[in-house]
C-alpha positions in Angstrom: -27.1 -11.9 10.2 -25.0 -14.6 11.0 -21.9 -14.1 13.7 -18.9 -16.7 13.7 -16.3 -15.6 16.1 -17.5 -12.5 16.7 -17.8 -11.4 13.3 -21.1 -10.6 11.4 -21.6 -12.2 8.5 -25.0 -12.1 6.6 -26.5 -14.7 5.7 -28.3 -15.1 2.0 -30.0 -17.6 0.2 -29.0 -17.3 -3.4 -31.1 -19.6 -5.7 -28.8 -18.9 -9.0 -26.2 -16.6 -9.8 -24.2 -14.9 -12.9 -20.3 -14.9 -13.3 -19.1 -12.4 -16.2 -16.1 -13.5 -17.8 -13.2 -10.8 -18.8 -14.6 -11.3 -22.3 -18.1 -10.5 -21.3 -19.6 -13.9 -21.5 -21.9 -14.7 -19.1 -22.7 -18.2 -17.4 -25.1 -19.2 -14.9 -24.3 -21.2 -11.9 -26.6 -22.7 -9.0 -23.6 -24.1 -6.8 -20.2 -22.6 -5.9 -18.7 -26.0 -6.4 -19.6 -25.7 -10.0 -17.9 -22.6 -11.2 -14.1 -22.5 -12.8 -12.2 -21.2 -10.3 -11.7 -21.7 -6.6 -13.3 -20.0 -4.0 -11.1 -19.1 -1.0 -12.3 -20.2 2.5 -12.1 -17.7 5.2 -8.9 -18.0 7.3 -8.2 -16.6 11.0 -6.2 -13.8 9.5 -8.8 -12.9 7.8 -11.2 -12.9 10.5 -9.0 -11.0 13.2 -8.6 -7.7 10.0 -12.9 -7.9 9.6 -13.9 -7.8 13.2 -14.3 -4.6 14.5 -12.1 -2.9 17.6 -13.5 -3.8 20.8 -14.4 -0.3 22.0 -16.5 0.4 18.4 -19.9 -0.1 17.6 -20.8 -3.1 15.6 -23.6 -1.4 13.8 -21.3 1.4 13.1 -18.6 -0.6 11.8 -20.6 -2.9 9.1 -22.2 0.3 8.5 -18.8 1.7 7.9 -17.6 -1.3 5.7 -20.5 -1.4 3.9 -20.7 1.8 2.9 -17.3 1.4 1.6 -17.4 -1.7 -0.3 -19.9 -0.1 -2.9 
């Protein structure tokens, strides 16, 4: 798990990965820089809404978040 301004991020190695088109058609990239669209960075707003209230658990809040992302 990575942590950049006191927010957890994990950290994964992805060798290759599959984008799925509205259509259904499937393509196969190994870099972000090579798919058709553009991938947001991260901004400072974003960062303060992820990061967890100062009196809550850490563990408890990616727990919390991740349980809700699926």
């Amino acid at each position: 798990m990575g942590v950049y301004k006191k927010v957890p991020f994990p950290i994964i190695n992805i060798a290759n990965f599959v984008v799925v088109n509205a259509n259904g058609g499937r393509n196969t990239y190994r870099r972000w820089k090579d798919v058709p669209f553009d991938v947001e960075p991260i901004s400072p707003d974003d960062l303060v809404t992820m990061r967890p209230a100062d009196d809550e658990d850490q563990d408890a809040a990616l727990w919390r978040e991740n349980q809700l992302s699926f």
